[in-house]
C-alpha positions, 0 to 999 in steps of 0.5 A: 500500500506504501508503493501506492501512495508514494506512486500517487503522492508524486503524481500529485506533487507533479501535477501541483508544484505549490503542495508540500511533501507532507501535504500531498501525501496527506490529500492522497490518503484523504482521498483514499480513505473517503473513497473506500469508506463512500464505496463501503458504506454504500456496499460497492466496495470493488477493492484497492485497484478501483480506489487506485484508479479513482484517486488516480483520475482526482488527482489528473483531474483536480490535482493542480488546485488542491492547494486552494481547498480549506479542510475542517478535518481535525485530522488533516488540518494542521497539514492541509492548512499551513503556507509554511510547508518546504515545496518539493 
């Protein structure tokens, strides 16, 4: 799973040059996460690869403008919210 997200991670880090390391990391496992737990709940859950391919196609697709998105999740917040991250 570590392979995964780093490959994911570095997708993402290509595709927005204003994310951090650590923040792209952390939009990569928001993502995942909120996926398996949408497809579980809704009992469509289709395994790791479709979660792969979905976060793959939000990352093409929204990539370049997650640095503008604000998080309320306590989780993530402190990583997703701060301007003081060393850019990759």
């Amino acid at each position: 799973m570590n392979d995964i997200f780093e490959k994911l991670t570095n997708r993402l880090l290509e595709k927005n040059e204003s994310l951090s390391y650590a923040q792209a990391r952390s939009w990569v496992e928001l993502l995942w996460e909120d996926t398996e737990a949408t497809y579980a709940k809704s009992g469509r859950y289709n395994g790791a690869e479709v979660t792969e391919n979905l976060v793959s196609t939000w990352i093409e697709r929204h990539g370049g403008q997650l640095h503008l998105i604000q998080s309320d999740n306590p989780k993530y917040k402190h990583l997703l919210n701060r301007d003081d991250h060393l850019k990759h």
